[in-house]
Structure formats: C-alpha cells, structure tokens
N, C-alpha and C positions, 0 to 999 in steps of 0.2 A: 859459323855465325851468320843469324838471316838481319838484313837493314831492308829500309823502306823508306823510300820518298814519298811521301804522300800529298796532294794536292789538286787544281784543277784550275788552268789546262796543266797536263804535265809534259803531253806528248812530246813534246818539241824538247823536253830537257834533256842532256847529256851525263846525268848525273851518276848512274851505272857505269858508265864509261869512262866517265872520273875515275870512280873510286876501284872499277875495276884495274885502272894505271895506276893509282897508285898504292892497291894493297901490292902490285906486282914491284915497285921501288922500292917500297919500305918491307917486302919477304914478309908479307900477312898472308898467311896459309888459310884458305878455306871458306873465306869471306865471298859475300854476295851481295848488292843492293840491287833491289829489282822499283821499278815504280807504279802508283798506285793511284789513280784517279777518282773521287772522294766527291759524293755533291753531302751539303750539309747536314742534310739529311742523313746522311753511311756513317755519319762518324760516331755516333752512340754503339752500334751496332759493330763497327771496326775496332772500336779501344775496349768492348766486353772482352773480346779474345785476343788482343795485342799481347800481351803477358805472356804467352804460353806461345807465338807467332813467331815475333822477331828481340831481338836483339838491342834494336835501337832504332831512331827514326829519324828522317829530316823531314820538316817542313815548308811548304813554299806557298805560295797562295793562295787562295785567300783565307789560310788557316792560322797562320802565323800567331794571333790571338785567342779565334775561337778555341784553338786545344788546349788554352792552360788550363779550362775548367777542368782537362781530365789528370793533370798531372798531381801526384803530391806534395813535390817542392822545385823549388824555380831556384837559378842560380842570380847574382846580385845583379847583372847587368840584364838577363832578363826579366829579372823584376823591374825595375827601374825602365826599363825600354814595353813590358807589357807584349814581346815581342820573341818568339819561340821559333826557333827552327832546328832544332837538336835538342831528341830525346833519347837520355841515356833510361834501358831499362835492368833492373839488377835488382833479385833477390824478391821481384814483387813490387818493387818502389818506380816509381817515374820519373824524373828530373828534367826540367826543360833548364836550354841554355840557347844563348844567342850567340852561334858562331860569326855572323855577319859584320858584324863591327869590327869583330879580328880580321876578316878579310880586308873590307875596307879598309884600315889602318894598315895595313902588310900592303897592298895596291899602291895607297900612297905611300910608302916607305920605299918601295920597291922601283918606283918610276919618278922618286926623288921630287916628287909634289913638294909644297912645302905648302902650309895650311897655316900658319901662326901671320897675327898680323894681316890678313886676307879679309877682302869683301867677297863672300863667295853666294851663288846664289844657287836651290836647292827646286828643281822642277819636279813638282809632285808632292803629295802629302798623305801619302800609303805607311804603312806599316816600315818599309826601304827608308822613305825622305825620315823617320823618327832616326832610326838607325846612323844613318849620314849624320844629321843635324847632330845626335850626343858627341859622334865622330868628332865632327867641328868645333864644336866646341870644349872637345877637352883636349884637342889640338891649339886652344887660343885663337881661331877665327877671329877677327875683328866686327865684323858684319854678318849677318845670314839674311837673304832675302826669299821669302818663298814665292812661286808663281805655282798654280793651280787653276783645273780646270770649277773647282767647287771652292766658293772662299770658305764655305764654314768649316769645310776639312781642312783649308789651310790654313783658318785662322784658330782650331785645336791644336795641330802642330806647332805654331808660334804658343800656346798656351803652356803647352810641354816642356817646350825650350825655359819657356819664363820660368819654369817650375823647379828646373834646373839651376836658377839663380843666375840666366842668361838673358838680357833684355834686350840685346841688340839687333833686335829682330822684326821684321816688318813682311808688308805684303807684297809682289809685284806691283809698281804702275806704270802708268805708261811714260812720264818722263824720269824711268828709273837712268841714274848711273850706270856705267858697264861696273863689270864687278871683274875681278880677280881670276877667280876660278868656279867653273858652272858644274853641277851635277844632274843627270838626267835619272830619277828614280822611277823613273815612269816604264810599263812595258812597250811604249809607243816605238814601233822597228821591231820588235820582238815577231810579230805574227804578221804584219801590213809592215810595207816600205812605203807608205803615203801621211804624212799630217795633212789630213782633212781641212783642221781647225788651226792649223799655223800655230801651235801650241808653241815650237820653237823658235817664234819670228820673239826675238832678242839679239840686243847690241853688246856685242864684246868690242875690244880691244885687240891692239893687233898682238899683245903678246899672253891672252889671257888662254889659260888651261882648262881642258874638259876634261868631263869623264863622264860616258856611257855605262850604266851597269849591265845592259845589254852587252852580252857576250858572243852574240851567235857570228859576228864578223869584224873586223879590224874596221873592217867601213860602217859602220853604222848609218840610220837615218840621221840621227842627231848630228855625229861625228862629221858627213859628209854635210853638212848643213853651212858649216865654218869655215874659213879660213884664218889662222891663225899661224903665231910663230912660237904658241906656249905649245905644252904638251896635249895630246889627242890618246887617251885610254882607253879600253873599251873595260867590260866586265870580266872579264876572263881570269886574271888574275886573284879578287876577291872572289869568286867560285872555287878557284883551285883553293886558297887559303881559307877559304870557311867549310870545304870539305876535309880539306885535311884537320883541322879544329875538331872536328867532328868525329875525326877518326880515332885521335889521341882521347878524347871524350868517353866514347864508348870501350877503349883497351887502357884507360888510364896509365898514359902514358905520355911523353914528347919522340917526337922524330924530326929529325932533319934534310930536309931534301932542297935546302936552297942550290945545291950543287947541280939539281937534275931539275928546276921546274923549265929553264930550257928546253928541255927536252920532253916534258910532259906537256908545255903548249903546243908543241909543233906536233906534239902525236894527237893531241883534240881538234887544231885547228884541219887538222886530215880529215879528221871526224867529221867537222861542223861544214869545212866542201861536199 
C-alpha cells in the first residue's frame, strides 16, 4: 500500500517516520508514505494519475482547501471545517476527511487540558486556527479571542465561528484580558526561532495553559516565550493522533496504541534531535 503527504514546504515534516512507527506498532505489513512537494500549479497534473498511484493521501499546507475541488465526497467534519487533510482513495472514489480535530481533541484529552468554561485565545487564522476554533467550541469554550497578523483573515474565522451558532468571539486588542488557555496555530518556530514582529507579545496569567501546534521541540519559540505554572504542549501529540486517524481511514479500521504512544514520542523526539 503507497500514501503520500503532499504539500509545500514539506521538507522539514516527519511524517514517513510517523507512520513508518507506527505501521511497525499496530503489524501493518507493506505500507509506505513517502512525501511530496506540490506548488499549485502540479496539482491538476498530480490528482490526473493519483487513482492508479497511491492508496491514500494527507494533506498539509497550503492545500488543505485547495484539494477538495478534486475530491468526490467530503466527510461531515470536513465539510463543515472546508478543511482536508486525509484522502481515502478506493474503487476510483476520493473521500477527504479531517483528521486534525481528532488530534487536537486526543492532545487535549491526553494532557488533561480542560477547554469547557475557558477564555482561550487562538493565534493565527489559517486553515489550523478553523480547526482549533470548531475544537473549542464543541468543547464549551467560554470565550475565543483571535489575534492575527491580517484582520480580514481574522475576521472570516470569527465569521466561521458565528456560523457555528457561536458568538463569543472577538478580535485581539491591546487591552485584551489574559485568557485561560492560548493556542499557537501559526508556523511561526517551525522554520525561524525569531518573531520578528512580536506576534507573540501577550499577557497570560500565571497559571494559564499553551499549546504549540509546532512539534519539532518540547521548547518551542512560543513555548519558550512563557512562563507559566499551567500546562506547556507542543504539537507532537495531535500529529501522532491525526496520523493514526488517517491510518484507521485508509484500512477502515480502529486500533489501539494508547499503551505505546510513550514510546512512539520518545522514538520521534530522537528523530526531530
């Protein structure tokens, strides 16, 4: 069975090495994912012969949307979110789905977040902050507050939200409240350890909880930014659980590996040194 990450930048993802750990846990015989660097232009020309290629697909940026045009049907939560990163192929048919929100949800379940009743506030308004934001609020958030570097992206995300039959949503300002629990959606630390633009100059409290979707260190830019006595996440966790999502997707199937993803971070974080 062939998979494919496809997207741009990819270089820097671990995503092969994911999944090569954990077809190796869960005894999946014969499996590959290789990755695939795509400018917008390849992608007419990459989804004529996908069918007959691979197997299945993830997606990561900045295609997330652009592919639903290729697909035939969308699962509920990727409808609803507009937002694709697993593509099951079978029989000739496409099917995109959003594993990301199951990851995210699994992170915080996992690291005993609690999200109900929270002012949390959501840095970025990418394709990710959409994703988070549904997260939140079908957790009962109390507040969402977006900060971004473009208001009118952020103020379509706050539209999203509304759309959702969720109002409590506003923009960064500058004598905002500390909130609850902060989210970094953003690639900012991904590629550069420098904010430029002090994207991250915000006031928490001393016991409010991050989370970095950046995964590539325990220390993050953001991470490292805080000091705090709530919890400090990075992305690693919602990776592992949106690949595994993906996995069950494509073999229609569940598997269990809460027993071993101990062991499957400490063989990535060897990786990602």
């Amino acid at each position: 069975m062939k998979y494919a990450l496809i997207g741009n930048p990819v270089s820097k993802s671990i995503s092969p090495e994911l999944h090569k750990l954990l077809y190796k846990e869960l005894d999946i015989k014969d499996c590959f994912l290789e990755k695939i660097q795509l400018t917008e232009r390849e992608l007419d020309s990459f989804f004529e012969d996908v069918i007959t290629s691979y197997n299945g697909l993830n997606v990561t940026i900045p295609f997330k949307n652009e592919v639903i045009g290729y697909l035939d049907k969308l699962d509920t939560e990727a409808s609803i979110l507009k937002n694709v990163n697993c593509i099951a192929i079978k029989e000739g048919v496409l099917k995109g789905y959003n594993t990301d929100k199951y990851g995210f949800d699994m992170l915080c379940s996992r690291n005993e977040i609690v999200v109900k009743n929270k002012k949390c506030m959501v840095l970025g308004a990418g394709s990710s902050a959409k994703t988070i934001i549904k997260s939140l609020i079908d957790s009962e958030a109390r507040e969402i507050i977006i900060k971004n570097k473009s208001e009118k992206n952020a103020l379509e995300v706050i539209e999203f939200a509304k759309k959702l039959g969720f109002d409590n949503i506003a923009l960064f300002g500058k004598q905002q409240s500390t909130c609850e629990l902060v989210i970094n959606t953003t690639p900012l630390g991904m590629y550069s350890m420098e904010d430029k633009d002090n994207f991250f100059d915000i006031t928490i409290n001393e016991n409010t909880d991050l989370i970095d979707l950046v995964y590539i260190s325990k220390s993050t830019l953001f991470l490292n930014r805080f000091e705090t006595n709530g919890k400090k996440v990075n992305g690693l966790d919602m990776l592992i659980f949106q690949a595994l999502k993906s996995i069950e997707i494509w073999n229609e199937t569940t598997y269990n590996v809460n027993s071993k993803i101990d062991s499957i971070i400490k063989q990535l974080e060897k990786i990602l040194c």
